[in-house]
C-alpha positions in Angstrom: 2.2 -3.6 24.7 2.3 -1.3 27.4 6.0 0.4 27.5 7.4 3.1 24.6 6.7 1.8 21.2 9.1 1.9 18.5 7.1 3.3 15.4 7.5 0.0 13.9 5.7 -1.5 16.4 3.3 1.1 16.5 2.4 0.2 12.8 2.1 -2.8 13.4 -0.4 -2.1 16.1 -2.0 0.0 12.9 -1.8 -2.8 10.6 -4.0 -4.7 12.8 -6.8 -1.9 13.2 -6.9 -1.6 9.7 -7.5 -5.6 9.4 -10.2 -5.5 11.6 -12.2 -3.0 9.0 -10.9 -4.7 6.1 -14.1 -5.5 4.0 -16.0 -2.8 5.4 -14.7 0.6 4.2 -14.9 0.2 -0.1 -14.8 2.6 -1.8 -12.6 3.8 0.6 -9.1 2.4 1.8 -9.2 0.6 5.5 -6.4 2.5 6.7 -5.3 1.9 10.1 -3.8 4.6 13.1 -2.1 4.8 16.3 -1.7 8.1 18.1 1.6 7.7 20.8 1.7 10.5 23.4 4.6 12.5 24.1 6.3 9.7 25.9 5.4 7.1 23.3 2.6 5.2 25.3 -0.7 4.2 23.0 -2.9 6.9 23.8 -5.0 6.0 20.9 -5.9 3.2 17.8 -7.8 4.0 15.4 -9.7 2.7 11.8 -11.7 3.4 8.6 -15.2 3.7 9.3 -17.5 2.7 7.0 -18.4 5.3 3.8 -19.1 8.8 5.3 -18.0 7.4 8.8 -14.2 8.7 10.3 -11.2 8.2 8.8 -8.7 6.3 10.9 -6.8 9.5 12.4 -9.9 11.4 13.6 -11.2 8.1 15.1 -7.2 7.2 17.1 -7.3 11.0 18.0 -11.0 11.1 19.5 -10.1 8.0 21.4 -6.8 9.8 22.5 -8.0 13.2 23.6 -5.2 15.6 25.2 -2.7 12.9 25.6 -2.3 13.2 21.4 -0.9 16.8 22.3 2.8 16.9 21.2 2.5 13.1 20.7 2.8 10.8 17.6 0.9 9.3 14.6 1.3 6.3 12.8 -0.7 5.6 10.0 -0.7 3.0 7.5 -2.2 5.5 4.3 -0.4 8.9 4.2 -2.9 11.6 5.6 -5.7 13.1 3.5 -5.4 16.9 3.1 -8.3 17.2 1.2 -12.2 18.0 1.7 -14.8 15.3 1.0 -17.2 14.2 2.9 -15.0 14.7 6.1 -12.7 17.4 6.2 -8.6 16.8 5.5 -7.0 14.6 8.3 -4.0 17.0 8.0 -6.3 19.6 9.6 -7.2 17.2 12.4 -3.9 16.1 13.2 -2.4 19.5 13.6 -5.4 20.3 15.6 -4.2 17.8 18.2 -0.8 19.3 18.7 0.2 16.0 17.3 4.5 16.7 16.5 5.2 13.5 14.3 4.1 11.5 12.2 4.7 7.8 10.8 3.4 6.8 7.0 3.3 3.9 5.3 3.0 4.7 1.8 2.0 7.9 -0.1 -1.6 8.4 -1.2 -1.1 7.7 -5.0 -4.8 9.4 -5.5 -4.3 13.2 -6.3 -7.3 14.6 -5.1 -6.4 13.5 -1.7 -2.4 13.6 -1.8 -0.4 16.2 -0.4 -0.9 15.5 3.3 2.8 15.1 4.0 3.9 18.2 2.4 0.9 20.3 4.3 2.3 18.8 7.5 6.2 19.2 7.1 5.1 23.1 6.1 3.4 22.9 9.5 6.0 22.3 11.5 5.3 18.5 11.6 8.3 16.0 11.6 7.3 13.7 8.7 8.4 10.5 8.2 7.3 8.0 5.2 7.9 4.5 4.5 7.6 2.9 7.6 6.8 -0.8 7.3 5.6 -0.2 3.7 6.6 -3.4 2.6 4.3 -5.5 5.0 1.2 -2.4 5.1 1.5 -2.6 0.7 0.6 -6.7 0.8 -1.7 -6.0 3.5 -5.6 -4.6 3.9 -4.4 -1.4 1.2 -3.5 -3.8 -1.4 -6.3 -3.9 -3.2 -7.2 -0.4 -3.0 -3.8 0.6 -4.0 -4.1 -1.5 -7.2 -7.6 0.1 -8.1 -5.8 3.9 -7.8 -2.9 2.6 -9.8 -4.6 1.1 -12.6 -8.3 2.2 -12.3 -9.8 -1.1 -11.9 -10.7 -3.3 -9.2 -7.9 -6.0 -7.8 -9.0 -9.1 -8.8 -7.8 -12.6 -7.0 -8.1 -15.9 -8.2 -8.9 -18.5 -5.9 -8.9 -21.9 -7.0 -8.9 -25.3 -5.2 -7.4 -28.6 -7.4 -5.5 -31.9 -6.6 -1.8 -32.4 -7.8 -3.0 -33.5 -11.0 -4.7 -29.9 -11.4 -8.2 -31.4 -11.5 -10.7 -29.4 -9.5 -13.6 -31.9 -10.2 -13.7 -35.5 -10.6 -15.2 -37.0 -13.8 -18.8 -37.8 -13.3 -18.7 -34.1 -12.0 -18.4 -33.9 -7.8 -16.1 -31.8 -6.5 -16.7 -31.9 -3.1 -14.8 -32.3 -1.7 -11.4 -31.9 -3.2 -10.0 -29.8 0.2 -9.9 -30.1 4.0 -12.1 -27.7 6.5 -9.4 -25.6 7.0 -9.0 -24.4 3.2 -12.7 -23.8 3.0 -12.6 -21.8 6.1 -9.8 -19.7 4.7 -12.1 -19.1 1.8 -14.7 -18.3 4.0 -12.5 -15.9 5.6 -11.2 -14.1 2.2 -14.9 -13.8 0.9 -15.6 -11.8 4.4 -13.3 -8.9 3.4 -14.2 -9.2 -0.3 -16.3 -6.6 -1.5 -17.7 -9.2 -4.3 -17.2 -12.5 -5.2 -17.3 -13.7 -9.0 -18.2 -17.4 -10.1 -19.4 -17.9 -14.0 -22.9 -19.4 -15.0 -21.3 -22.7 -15.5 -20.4 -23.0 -11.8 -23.5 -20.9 -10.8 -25.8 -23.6 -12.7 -23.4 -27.1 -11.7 -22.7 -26.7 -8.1 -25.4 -23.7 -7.0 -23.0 -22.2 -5.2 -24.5 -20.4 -1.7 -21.2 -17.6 -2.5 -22.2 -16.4 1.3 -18.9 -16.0 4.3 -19.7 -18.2 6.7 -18.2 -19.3 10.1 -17.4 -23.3 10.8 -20.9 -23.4 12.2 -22.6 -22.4 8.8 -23.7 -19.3 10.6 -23.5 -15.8 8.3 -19.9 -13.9 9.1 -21.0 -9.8 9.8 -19.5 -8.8 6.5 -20.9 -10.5 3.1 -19.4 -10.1 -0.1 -21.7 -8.9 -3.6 -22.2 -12.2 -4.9 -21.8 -11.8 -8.9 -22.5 -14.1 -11.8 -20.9 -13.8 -15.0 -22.3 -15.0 -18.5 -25.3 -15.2 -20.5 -27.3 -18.0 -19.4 -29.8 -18.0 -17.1 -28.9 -19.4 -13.5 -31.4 -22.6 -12.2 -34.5 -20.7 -10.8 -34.5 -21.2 -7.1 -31.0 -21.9 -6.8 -28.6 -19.9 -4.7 -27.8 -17.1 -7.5 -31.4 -16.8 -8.2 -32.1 -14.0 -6.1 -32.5 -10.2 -5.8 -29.3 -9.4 -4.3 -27.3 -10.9 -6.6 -25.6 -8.9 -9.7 -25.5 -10.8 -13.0 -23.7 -9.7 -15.7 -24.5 -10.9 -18.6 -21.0 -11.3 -20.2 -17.3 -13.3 -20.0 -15.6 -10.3 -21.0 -13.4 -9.6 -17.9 -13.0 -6.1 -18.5 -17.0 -5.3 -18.7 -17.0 -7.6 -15.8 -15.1 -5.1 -14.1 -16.4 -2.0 -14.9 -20.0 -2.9 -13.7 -18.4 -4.2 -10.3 -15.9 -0.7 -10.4 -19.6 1.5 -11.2 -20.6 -0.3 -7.9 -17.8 1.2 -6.3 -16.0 -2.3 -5.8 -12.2 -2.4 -5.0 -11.4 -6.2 -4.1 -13.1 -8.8 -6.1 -12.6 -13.1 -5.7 -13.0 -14.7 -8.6 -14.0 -18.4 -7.5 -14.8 -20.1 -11.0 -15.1 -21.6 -13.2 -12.3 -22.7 -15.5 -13.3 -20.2 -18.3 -14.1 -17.6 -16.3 -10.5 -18.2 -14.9 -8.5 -18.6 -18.4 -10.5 -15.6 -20.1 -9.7 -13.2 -16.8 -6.1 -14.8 -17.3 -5.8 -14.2 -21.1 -6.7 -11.1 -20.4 -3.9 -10.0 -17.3 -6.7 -9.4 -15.2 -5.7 -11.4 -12.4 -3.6 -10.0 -9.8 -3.5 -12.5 -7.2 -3.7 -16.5 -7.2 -4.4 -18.5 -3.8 -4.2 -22.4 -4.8 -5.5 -24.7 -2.0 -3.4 -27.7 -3.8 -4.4 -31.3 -2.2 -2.2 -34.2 -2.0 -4.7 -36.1 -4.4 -5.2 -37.9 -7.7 -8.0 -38.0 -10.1 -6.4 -38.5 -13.3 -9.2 -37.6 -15.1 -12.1 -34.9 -14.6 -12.3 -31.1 -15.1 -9.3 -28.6 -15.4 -8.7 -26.2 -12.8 -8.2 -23.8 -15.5 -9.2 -23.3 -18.9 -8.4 -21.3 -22.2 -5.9 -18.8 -20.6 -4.5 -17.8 -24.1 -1.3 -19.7 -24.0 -0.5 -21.5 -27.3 3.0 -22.3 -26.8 5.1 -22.9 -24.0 6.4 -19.5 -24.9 3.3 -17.8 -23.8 3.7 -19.6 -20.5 1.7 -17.5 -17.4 4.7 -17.4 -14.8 3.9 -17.0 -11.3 6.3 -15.2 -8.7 5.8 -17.5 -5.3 5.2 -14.7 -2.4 4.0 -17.2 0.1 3.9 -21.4 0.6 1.6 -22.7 3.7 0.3 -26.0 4.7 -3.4 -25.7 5.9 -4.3 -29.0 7.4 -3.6 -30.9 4.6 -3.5 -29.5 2.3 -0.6 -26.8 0.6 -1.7 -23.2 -0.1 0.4 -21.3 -2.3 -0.1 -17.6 -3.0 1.5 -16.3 -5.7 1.3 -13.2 -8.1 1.8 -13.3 -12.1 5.4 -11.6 -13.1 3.5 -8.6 -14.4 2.1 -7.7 -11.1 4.1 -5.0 -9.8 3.5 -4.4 -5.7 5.0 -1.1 -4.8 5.9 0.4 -1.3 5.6 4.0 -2.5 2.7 3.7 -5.9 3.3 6.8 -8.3 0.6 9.4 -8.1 -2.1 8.5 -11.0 -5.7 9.4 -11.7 -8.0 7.8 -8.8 -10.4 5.2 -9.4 -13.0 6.4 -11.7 -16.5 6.4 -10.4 -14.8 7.3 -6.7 -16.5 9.8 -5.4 -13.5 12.6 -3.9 -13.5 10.9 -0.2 -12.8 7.7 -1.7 -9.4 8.9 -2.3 -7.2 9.2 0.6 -6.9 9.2 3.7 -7.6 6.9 5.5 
């Protein structure tokens, strides 16, 4: 784009930059910014550095210099106006001369909210909610979810034929899916902070857990690889190494407080089917991506197991959000009817564990 942008297109120009981090950033949120000058040409793009590294605004303004003078911002994260291990964004952006600015959503953490209030006082035209619907479902969801309920977001990926079987009987699974729905997982475990699989998986399949690109080779960003459950994993195997955390339990909620104390936001949980029902009975899945294939086994193992529902009652409804066909197969991403995505999240106590520049900002 080289003409006037509208700030719509300017966030989405933002929503990309903050893509392109997203993985990298946690604890922090992978915020993404675009400074327009005066005549609203990009004079600037900006993202999250990694923790203790820039926050998106200081990056798009260093990278704009003296064109950001009397120019515009557009950010996906509202602006920090707090001191952590960088100083407020707010102070930075009215540095610059910058006259405008264009938000997404409100920072819901309190240590770092406030930004749009410091600005307006400043003389800054302020405007919020711009494109919040697409930014909230994008790179900030999970790290919107962890400062709304103080856990990390948790997404259950799952791959199964029509019949819901995601093994055959004698065991082999592989495989049940095409090349292009395992390179979308390899894709989603590359901006994962840590991917979850339970010793029954760990110990049948020795799953590698690693993002890798069509040619096998490593992708830049690698998730924590974490096994839940109390038996040992196969020595040698995959999971049998340093770098792996085990936790030595089913329980999805001490599950999630070891990854939180870790300071992770966005956790996959890959398997297997009690992993799956137990994280399920307990409403601790907030996403579900099912790579469905148009095949039979009749018998073999469950996708899913106990998920706590006795009678048809009890039923674990899924609201559809998106239906794609990747080669052959049908992907279906859904959320559970108790996940509530908001553009503008109320204002509750950060993450615990956070450290203050995990909060905000960008």
């Amino acid at each position: 784009m080289t003409g006037p942008l509208t700030p719509a297109d300017a966030m989405r120009l933002a929503l990309a930059a903050s893509s392109r981090v997203h993985g990298t950033t946690s604890p922090n949120p992978p915020v993404g910014c675009v400074v327009l000058d005066a005549h609203g040409h990009v004079a600037g793009t900006g993202a999250t550095a990694p923790p203790g590294g820039p926050h998106a605004e200081v990056v798009a303004l260093a990278e704009a210099g003296d064109r950001a003078h009397g120019g515009t911002a557009v950010v996906t994260l509202e602006p920090c106006a707090h001191h952590g291990r960088t100083p407020p964004c707010t102070d930075a952006l009215r540095a610059a001369g910058i006259a405008a600015v264009h938000l997404a959503v409100a920072d819901p953490n309190p240590v770092a909210a406030g930004g749009a209030d410091v600005l307006r006082t400043a003389g800054v035209t302020v405007t919020a909610g711009t494109l919040a619907a697409e930014v909230v479902t994008g790179p900030l969801r999970a790290w919107l979810h962890a400062q709304r309920t103080g856990r990390p977001h948790v997404t259950w990926k799952f791959a199964a034929t029509l019949d819901g079987r995601s093994a055959a009987a004698d065991g082999t699974s592989r495989w049940i899916t095409g090349p292009g729905a395992r390179a979308r997982v390899h894709a989603l475990r590359a901006v994962s902070d840590a991917v979850v699989v339970g010793t029954g998986t760990a110990i049948a399949d020795d799953p590698a857990l690693t993002a890798r690109d069509d040619t096998g080779r490593p992708l830049p960003h690698q998730p924590l690889r974490v096994v839940a459950g109390r038996r040992d994993v196969v020595a040698g195997s995959h999971l049998d190494a340093p770098d792996v955390l085990h936790v030595r339990t089913h329980d999805p909620d001490e599950v999630l407080a070891a990854l939180r104390d870790r300071g992770v936001v966005d956790v996959l949980l890959e398997g297997g089917p009690r992993l799956a029902g137990a994280f399920l009975a307990a409403g601790r899945v907030d996403r579900v991506l099912a790579h469905v294939a148009p095949a039979l086994l009749g018998a073999g193992t469950a996708a899913l197991g106990d998920a706590g529902v006795g009678t048809i009652e009890d039923i674990l409804r899924l609201q559809v959000a998106h239906v794609e066909l990747v080669g052959g197969d049908v992907l279906i991403d859904a959320v559970p009817d108790s996940t509530v995505v908001t553009a503008t999240p109320p204002r509750t106590a950060a993450l615990s564990g956070r450290t203050p520049d995990a909060g905000g900002g960008s």
